[in-house]
VOBA-1610 file (N, C-alpha, C; in pm, whole numbers, padded with zeros to 5 digits, always signed):
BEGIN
Unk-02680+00653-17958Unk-02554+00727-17975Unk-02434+00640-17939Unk-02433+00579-17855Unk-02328+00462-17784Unk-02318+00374-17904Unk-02466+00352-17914Unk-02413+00201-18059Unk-02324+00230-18165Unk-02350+00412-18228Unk-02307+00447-18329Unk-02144+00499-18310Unk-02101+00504-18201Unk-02003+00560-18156Unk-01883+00422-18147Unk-01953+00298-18070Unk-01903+00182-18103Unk-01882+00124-18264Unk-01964+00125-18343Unk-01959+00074-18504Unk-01838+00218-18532Unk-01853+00290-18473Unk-01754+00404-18546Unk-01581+00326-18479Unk-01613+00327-18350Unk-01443+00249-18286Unk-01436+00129-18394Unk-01494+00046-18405Unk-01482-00081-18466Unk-01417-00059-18610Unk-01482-00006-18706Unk-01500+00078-18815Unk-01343+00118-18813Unk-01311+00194-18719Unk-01148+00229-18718Unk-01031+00139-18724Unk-01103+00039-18617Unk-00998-00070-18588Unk-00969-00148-18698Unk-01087-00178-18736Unk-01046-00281-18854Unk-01015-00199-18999Unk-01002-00072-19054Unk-00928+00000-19140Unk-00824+00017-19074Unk-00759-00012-18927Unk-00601+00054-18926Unk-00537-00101-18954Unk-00614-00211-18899Unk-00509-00402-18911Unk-00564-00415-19020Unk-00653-00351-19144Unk-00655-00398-19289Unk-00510-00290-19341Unk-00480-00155-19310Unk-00420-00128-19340Unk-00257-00174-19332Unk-00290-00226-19186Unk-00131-00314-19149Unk-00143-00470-19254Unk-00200-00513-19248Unk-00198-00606-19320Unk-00157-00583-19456Unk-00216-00487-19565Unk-00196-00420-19692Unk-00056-00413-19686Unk-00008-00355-19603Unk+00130-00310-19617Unk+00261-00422-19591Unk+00213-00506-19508Unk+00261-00684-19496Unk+00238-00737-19624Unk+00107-00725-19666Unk+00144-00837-19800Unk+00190-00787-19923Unk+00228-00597-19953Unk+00329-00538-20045Unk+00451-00593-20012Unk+00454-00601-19939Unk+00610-00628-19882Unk+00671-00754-19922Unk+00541-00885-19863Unk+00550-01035-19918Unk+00526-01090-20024Unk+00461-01022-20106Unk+00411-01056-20234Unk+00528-00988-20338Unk+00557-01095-20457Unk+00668-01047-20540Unk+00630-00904-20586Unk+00724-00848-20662Unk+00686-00703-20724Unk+00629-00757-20848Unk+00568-00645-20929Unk+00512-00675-21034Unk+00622-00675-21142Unk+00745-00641-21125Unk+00785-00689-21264Unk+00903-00757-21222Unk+00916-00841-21122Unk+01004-00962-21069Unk+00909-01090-21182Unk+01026-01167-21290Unk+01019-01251-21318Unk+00987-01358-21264Unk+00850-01454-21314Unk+00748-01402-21469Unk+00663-01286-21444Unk+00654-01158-21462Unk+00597-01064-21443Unk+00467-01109-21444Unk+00411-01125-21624Unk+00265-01161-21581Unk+00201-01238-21479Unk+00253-01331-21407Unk+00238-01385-21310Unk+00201-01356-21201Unk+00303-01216-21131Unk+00286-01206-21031Unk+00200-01047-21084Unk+00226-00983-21152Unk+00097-00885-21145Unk-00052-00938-21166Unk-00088-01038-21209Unk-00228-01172-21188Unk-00262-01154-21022Unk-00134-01190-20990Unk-00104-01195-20821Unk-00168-01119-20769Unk-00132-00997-20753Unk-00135-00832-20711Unk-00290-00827-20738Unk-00263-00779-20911Unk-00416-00783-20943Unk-00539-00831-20832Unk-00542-00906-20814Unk-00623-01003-20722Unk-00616-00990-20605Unk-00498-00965-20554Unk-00475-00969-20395Unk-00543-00802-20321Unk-00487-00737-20421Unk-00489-00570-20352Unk-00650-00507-20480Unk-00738-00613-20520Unk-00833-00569-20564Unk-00951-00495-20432Unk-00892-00488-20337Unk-01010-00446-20224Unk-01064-00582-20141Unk-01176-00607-20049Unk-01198-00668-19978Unk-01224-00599-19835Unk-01256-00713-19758Unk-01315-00636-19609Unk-01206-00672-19546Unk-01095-00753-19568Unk-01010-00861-19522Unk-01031-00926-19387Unk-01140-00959-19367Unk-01229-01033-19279Unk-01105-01144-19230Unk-01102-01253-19273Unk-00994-01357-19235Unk-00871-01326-19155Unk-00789-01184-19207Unk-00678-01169-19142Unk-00710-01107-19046Unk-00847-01007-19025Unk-00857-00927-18867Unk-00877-01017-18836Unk-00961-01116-18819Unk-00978-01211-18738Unk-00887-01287-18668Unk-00760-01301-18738Unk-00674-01372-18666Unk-00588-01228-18540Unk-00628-01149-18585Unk-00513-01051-18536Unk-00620-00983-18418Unk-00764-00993-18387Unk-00832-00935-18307Unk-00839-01019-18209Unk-00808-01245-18251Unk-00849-01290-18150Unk-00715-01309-18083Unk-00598-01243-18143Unk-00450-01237-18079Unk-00474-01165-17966Unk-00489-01021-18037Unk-00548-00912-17950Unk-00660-00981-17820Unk-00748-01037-17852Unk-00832-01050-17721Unk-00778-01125-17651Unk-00689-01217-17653Unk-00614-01328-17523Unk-00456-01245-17513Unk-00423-01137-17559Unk-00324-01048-17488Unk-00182-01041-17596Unk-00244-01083-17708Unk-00141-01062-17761Unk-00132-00963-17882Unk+00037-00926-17923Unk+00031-00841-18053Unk+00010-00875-18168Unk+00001-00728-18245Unk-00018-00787-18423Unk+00080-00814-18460Unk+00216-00773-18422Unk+00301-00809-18566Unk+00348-00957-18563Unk+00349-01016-18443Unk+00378-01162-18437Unk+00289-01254-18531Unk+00154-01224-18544Unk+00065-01290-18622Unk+00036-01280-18741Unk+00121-01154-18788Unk+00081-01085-18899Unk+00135-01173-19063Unk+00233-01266-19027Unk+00230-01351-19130Unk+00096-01451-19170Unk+00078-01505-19035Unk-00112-01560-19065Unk-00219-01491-19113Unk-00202-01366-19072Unk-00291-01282-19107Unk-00274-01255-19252Unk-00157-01254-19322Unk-00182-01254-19471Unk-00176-01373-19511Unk-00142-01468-19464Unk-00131-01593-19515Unk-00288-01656-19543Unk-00378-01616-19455Unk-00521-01676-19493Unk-00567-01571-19589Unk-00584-01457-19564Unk-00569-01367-19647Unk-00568-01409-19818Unk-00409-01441-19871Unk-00411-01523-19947Unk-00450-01659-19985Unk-00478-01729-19911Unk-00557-01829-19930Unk-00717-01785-19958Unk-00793-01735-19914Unk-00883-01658-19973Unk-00884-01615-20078Unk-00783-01551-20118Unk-00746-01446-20265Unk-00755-01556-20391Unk-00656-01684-20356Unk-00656-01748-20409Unk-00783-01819-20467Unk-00826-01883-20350Unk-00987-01953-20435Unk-01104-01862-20465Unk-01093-01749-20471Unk-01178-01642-20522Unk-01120-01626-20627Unk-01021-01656-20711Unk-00983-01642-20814Unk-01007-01800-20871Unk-00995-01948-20793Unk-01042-02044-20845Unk-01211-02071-20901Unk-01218-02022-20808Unk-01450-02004-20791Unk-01456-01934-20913Unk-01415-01858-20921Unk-01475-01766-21074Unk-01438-01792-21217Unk-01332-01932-21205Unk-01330-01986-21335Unk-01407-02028-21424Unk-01421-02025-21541Unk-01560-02109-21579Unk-01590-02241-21561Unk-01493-02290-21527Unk-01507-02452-21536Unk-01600-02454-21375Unk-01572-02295-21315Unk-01632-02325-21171Unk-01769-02285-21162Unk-01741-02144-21118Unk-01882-02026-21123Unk-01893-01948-21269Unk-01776-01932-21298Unk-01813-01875-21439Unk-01849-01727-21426Unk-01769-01637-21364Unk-01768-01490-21275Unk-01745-01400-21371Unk-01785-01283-21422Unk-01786-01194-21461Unk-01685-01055-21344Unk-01724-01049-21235Unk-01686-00968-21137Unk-01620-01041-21050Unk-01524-00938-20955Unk-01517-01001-20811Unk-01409-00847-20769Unk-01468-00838-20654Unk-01468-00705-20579Unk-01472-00577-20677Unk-01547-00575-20753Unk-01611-00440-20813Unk-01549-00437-20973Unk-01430-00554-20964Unk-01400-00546-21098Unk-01360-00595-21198Unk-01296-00658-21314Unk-01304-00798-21412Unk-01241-00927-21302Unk-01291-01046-21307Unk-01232-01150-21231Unk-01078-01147-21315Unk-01029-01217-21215Unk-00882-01268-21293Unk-00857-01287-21385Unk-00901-01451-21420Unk-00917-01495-21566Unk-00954-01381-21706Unk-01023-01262-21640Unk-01146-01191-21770Unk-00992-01132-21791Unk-00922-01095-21711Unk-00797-01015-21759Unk-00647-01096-21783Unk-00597-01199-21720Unk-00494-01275-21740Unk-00472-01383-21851Unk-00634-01456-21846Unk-00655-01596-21924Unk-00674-01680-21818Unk-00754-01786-21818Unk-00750-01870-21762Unk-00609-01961-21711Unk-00553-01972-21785Unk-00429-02055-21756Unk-00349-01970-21629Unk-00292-01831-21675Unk-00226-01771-21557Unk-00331-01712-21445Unk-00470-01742-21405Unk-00535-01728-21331Unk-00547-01840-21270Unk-00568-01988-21336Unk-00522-02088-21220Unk-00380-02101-21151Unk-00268-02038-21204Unk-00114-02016-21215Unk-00099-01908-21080Unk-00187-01844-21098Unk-00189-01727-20990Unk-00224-01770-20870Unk-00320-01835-20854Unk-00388-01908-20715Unk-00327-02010-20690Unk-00219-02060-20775Unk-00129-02201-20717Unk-00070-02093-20618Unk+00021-02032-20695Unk+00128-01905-20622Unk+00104-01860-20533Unk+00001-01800-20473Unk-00070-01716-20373Unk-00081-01841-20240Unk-00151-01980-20324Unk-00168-02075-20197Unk-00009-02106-20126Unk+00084-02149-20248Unk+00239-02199-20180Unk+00284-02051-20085Unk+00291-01885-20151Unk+00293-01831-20030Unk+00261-01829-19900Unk+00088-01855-19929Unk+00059-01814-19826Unk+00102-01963-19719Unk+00145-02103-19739Unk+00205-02198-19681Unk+00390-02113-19578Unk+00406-02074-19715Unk+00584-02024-19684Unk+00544-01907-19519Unk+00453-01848-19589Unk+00431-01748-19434Unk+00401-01797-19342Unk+00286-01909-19370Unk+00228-01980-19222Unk+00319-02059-19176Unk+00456-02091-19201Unk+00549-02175-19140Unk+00698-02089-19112Unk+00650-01967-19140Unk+00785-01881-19118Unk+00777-01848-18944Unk+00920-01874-18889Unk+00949-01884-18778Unk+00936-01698-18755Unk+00865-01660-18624Unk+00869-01595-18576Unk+00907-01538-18429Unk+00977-01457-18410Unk+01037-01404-18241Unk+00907-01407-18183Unk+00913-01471-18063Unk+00798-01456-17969Unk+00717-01601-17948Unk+00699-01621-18101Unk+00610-01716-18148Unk+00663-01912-18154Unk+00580-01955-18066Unk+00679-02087-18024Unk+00676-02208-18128Unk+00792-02259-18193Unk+00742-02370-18306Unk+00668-02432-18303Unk+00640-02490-18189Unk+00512-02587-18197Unk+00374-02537-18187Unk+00338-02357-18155Unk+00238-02290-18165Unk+00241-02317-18341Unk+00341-02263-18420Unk+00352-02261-18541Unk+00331-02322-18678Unk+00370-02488-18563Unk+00333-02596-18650Unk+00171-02633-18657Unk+00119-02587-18536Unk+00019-02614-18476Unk-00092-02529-18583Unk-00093-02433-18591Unk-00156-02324-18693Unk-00147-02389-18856Unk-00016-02419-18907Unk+00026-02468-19019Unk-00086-02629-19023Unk-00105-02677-18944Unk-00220-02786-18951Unk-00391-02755-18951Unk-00343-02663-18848Unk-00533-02621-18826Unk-00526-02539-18995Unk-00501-02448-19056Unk-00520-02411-19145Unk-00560-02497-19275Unk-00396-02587-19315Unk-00432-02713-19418Unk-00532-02793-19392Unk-00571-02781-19275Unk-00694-02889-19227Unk-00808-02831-19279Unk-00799-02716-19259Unk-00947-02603-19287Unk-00988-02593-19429Unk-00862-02585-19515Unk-00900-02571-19640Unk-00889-02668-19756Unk-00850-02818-19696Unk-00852-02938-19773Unk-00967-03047-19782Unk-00958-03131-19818Unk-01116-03175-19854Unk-01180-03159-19728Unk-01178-03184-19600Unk-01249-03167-19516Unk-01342-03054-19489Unk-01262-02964-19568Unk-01312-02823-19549Unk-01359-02763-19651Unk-01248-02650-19651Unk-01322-02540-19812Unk-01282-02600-19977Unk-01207-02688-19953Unk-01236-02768-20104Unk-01270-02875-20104Unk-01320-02971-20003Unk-01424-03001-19983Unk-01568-02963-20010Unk-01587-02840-19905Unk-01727-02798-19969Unk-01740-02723-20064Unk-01646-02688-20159Unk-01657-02638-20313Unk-01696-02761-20389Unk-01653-02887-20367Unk-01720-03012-20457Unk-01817-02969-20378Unk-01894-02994-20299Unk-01972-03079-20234Unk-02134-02921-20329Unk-02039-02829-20318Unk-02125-02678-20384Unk-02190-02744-20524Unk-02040-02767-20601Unk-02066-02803-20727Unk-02132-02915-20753Unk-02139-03041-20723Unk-02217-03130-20709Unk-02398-03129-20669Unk-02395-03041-20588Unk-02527-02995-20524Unk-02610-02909-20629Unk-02536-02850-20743Unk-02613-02813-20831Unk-02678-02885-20943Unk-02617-03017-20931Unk-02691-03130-20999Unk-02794-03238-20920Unk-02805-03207-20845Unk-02895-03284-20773Unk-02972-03323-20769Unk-03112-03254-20829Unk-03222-03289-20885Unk-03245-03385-20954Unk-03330-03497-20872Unk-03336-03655-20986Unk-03213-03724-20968Unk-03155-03690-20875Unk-03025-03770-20843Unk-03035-03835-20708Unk-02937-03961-20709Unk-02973-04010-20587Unk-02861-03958-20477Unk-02895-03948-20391Unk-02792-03879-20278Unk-02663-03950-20308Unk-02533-03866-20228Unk-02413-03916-20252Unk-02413-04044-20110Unk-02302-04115-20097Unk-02314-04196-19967Unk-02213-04136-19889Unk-02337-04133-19787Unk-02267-04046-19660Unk-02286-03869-19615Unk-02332-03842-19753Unk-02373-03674-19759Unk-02570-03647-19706Unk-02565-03564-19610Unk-02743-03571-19591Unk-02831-03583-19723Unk-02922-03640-19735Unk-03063-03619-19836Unk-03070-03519-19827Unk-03128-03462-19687Unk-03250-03351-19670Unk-03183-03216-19710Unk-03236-03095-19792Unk-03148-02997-19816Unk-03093-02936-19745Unk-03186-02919-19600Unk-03111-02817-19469Unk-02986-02876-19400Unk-02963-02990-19402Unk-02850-03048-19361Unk-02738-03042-19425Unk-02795-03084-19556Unk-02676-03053-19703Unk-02622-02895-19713Unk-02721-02815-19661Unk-02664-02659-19689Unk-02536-02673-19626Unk-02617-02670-19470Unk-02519-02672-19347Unk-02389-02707-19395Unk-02387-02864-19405Unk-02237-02948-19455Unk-02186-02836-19553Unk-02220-02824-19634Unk-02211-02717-19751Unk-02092-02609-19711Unk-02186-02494-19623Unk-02153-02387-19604Unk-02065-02391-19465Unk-02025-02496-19382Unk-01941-02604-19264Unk-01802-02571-19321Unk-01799-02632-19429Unk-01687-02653-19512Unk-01614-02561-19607Unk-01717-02499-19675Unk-01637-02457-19746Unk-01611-02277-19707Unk-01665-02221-19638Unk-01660-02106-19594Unk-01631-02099-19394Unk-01724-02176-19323Unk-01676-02181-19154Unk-01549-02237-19091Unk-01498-02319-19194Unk-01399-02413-19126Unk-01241-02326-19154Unk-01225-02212-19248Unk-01161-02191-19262Unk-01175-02029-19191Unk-01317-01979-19186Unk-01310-01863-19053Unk-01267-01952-18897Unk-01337-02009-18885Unk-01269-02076-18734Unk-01161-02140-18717Unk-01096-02182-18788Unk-00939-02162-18825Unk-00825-02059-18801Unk-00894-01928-18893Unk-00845-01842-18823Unk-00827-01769-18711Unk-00959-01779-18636Unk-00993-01744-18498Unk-00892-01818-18373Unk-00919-01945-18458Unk-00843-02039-18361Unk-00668-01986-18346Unk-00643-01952-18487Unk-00500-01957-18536Unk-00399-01842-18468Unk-00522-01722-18405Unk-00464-01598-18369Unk-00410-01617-18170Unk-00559-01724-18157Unk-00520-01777-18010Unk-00403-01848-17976Unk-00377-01956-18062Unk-00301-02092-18060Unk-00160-02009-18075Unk-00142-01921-18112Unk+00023-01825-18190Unk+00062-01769-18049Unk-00013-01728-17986Unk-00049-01633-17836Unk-00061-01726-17747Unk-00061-01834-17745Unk-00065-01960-17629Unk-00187-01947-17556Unk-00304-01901-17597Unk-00414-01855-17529Unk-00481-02016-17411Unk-00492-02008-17331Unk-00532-02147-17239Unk-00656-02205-17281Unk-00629-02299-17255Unk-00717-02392-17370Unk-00880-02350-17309Unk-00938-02298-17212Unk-01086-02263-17231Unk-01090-02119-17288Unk-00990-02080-17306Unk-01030-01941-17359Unk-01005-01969-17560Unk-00932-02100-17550Unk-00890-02103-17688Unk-01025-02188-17723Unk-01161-02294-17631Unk-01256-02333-17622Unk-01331-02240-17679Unk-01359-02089-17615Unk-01433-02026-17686Unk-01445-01949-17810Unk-01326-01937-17818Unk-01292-01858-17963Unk-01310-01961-18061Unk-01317-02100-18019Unk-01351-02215-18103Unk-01473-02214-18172Unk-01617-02214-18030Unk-01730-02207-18056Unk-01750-02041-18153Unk-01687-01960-18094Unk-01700-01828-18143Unk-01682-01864-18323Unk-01574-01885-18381Unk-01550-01842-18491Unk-01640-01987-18601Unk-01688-02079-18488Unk-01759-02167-18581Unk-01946-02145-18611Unk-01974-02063-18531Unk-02083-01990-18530Unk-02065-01858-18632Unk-01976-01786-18598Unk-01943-01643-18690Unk-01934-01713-18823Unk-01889-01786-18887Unk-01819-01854-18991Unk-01994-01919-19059Unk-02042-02013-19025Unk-02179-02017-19048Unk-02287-01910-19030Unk-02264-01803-19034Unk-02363-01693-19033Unk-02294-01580-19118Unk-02162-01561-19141Unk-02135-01491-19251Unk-02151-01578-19387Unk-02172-01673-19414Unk-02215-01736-19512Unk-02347-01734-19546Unk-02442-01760-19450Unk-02569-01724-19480Unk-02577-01598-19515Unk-02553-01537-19463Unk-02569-01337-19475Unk-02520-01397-19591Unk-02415-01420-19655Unk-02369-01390-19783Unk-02443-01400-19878Unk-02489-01562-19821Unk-02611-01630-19929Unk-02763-01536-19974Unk-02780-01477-19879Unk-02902-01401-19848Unk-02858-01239-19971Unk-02715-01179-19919Unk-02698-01098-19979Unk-02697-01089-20196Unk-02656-01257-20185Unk-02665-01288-20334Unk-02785-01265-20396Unk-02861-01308-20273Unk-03030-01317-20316Unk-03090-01162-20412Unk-03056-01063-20273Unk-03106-00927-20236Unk-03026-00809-20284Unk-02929-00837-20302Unk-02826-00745-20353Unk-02841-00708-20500Unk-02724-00619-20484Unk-02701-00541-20635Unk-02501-00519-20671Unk-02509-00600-20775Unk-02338-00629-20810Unk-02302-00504-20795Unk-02333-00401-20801Unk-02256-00268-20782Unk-02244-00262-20627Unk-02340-00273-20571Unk-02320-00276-20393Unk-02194-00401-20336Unk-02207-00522-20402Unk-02145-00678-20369Unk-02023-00697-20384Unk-01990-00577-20558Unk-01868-00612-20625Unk-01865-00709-20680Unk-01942-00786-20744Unk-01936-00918-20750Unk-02055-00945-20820Unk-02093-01067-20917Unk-02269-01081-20978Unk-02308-01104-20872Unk-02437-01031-20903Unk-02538-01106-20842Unk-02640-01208-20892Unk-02738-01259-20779Unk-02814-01381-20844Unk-02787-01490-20924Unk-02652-01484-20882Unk-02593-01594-20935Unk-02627-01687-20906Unk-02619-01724-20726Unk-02670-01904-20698Unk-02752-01943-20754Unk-02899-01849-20741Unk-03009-01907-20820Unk-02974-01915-20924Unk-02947-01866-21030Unk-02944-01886-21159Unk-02876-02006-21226Unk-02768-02071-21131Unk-02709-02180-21123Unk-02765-02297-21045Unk-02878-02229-20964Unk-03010-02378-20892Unk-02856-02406-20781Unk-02800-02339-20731Unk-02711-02369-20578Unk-02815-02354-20495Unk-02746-02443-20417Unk-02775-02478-20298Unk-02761-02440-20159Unk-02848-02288-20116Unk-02829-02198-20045Unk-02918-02212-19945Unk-02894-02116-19847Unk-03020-02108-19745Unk-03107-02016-19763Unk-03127-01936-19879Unk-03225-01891-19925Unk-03342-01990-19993Unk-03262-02043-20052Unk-03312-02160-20131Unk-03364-02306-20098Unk-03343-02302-19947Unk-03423-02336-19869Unk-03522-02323-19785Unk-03502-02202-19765Unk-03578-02164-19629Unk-03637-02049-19654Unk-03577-01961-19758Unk-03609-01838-19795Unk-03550-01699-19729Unk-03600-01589-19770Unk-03516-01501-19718Unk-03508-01410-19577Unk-03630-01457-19586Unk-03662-01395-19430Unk-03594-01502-19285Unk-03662-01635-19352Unk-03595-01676-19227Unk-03443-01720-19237Unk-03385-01713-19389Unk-03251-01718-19357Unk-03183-01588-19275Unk-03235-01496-19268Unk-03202-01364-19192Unk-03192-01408-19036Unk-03272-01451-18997Unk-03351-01486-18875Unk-03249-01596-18834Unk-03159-01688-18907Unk-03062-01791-18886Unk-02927-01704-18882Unk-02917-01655-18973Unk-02809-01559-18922Unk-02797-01499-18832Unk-02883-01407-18809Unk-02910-01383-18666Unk-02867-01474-18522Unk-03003-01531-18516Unk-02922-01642-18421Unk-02823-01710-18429Unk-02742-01722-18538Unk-02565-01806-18533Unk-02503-01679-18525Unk-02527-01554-18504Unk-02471-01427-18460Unk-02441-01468-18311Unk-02602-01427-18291Unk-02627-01470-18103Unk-02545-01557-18072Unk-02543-01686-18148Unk-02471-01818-18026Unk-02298-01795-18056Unk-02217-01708-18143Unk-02138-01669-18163Unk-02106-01544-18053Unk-02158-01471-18017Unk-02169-01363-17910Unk-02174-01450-17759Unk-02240-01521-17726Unk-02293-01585-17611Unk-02123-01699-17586Unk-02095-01715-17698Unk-01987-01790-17678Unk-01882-01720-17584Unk-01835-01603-17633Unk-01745-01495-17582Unk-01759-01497-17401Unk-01871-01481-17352Unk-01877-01493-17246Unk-01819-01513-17136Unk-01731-01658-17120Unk-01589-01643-17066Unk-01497-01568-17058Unk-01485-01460-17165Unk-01361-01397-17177Unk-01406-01236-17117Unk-01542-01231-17093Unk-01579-01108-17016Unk-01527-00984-17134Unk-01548-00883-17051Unk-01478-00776-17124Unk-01373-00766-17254Unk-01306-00891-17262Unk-01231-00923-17350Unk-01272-00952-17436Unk-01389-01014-17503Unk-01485-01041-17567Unk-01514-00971-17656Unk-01536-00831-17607Unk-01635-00751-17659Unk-01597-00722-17836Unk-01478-00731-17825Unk-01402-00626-18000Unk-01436-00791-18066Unk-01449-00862-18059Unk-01504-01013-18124Unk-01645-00988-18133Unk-01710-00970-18021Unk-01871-00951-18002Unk-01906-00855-18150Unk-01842-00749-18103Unk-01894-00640-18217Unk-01880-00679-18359Unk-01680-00697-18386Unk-01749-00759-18500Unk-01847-00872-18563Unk-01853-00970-18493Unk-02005-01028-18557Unk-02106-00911-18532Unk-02117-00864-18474Unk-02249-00790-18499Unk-02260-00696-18603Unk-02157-00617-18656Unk-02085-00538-18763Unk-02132-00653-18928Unk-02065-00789-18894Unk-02101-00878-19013Unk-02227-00895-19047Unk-02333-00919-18954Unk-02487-00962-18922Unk-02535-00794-19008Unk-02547-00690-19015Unk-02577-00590-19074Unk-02528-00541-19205Unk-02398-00596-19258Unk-02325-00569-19367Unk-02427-00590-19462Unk-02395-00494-19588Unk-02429-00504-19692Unk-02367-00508-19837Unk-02239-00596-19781Unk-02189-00630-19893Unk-02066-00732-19854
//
C-alpha cells in the first residue's frame, strides 16, 4: 500500500513540472502562425506531440533536491527538453532511422517533408541554446555559463551525436574491421554506444539542475554518479522495450533495432539479462543518492518509476 501510494505522489509530481514546463515552452516557442509559419508549426508539431518529459523533470527535481526552485531552472528545463525534441525529429529521418511514428503519431518529416523537418530541429536546437544562456534572477552567470558547457558538451560528438554515428556505423559492422580506438567486443561498443548518445545528455541534466542551485560539490558528486547510472539504464530499458513492446503501447515502431541489425543490449546479451542490467544500473543509481539522505528519495523513486515503465 505504501509503494502504491508513493508511485501515486511521484505520478503527481512529475504531471504538475511536465505541466509547468508545457506551459514555459507555449510561451517560448514561436506561435504557429508567426512567420515562416510552416516552420514553426513543424516546431510545435513535434514539441507538444506528448512525451514523459523525462530530461526537464530531471533538471527541476535535482534543483528541488539540493534546495532549490523551479522557476529559476525552468529555462533548462525546456531547453533540454528541446534538444531532445529536436534529434527525435533528426533520428527518424530516412537518411537516419527511417521512422514511421514517434509519440503515437506521423514523425515530422511524414507530415512537413524532409527539408522543413531538418529546418525544424536546427530551430528547436538554436532555441533551446538562446534559453540555456538566458540570464536569470537568482541564478549566478558563471552557474549559467557553466550549464551552457556541460550541456554542448553532452550533446556534441563526445556525446549524443557522437553516439548517433557511432549507432549508425555499428549497423554495418559485420565483416568489418573495428574503427581505431572504438572497442571490438560488442558489450563495450554497446556501452560507448548508449554512454553517448542517450547518458551523457541525462547526466547533464541532473548535473545542470544542481550546478544553477550552487549545490556543493559532493552533493553535486552524487547527482553526478546518480544521473550517469539512471541515463545508462533508461537506455537499456528502452532497448529492451524495442525488443518487447507494441508501437501502440511505445508510440513509436517497434522492432526496429533488430530489423536494422543495431546494436543493442538485447542484442547482446538478450532480454532477460538486459533486464537484470537495468536493474542493477537502477541500484547503483539509487545507492548513489545516499549522501543526500532523505533528500534523495524523489530522485530514488524516479529511477525506480523508469526501471518498471512500459513505454
Amino acid at each position: 500500500m505504501a509503494e502504491r501510494a508513493l508511485a501515486a505522489d511521484l505520478h503527481a509530481y512529475a504531471a504538475d513540472r511536465a505541466a509547468r514546463v508545457d506551459a514555459a515552452l507555449d510561451a517560448w516557442l514561436p506561435p504557429e502562425d508567426a512567420f515562416p509559419a510552416i516552420l514553426h508549426r513543424a516546431m510545435r508539431y513535434s514539441v507538444f506531440a506528448g512525451g514523459k518529459r523525462l530530461r526537464p523533470l530531471l533538471v527541476i527535481a535535482a534543483a528541488e533536491t539540493v534546495g532549490g526552485a523551479v522557476e529559476p531552472v525552468l529555462p533548462t528545463a525546456c531547453a533540454v527538453e528541446l534538444i531532445n525534441t529536436y534529434s527525435l525529429i533528426h533520428d527518424d529521418l530516412p537518411s537516419m532511422d527511417d521512422a514511421e511514428l514517434r509519440r503515437g503519431r506521423p514523425a515530422c518529416h511524414r507530415v512537413f517533408g524532409e527539408a522543413i523537418a531538418v529546418l525544424a530541429g536546427d530551430a528547436l536546437h538554436a532555441l533551446a541554446f538562446e534559453l540555456l544562456a538566458r540570464p536569470v534572477p537568482g541564478v549566478r552567470p558563471e552557474a549559467t555559463a557553466a550549464v551552457v558547457r556541460e550541456v554542448a558538451a553532452a550533446i556534441g560528438t563526445g556525446g549524443m551525436v557522437g553516439g548517433q554515428v557511432l549507432d549508425l556505423l555499428a549497423e554495418r559492422r559485420p565483416g568489418q574491421p573495428a574503427m581505431p580506438g572504438w572497442p571490438a567486443d560488442p558489450a563495450s561498443a554497446v556501452a560507448d554506444i548508449h554512454r553517448r548518445k542517450t547518458a551523457a545528455l541525462i547526466r547533464a541534466c541532473v548535473r545542470a539542475g544542481a550546478i544553477l542551485c550552487d549545490a556543493p560539490a559532493g552533493e553535486l558528486e552524487a547527482l553526478d554518479a546518480y544521473g550517469a547510472h539512471l541515463g545508462l539504464a533508461y537506455q537499456v530499458i528502452d532497448d529492451v522495450l524495442d525488443e518487447v513492446g507494441e508501437a501502440q503501447t511505445l508510440g513509436k515502431d517497434a522492432r526496429r533495432d533488430a530489423a536494422s541489425r543495431k546494436l543493442t543490449y538485447p542484442a547482446v546479451y538478450g532480454v532477460e539479462r538486459s533486464r537484470a542490467i537495468a536493474a542493477a544500473l537502477t541500484a547503483q543509481a539509487v545507492e548513489a543518492l545516499r549522501p543526500l539522505g532523505a533528500r534523495g528519495d524523489l530522485l530514488a523513486g524516479l529511477a525506480r518509476l523508469l526501471l518498471e515503465r512500459e513505454a
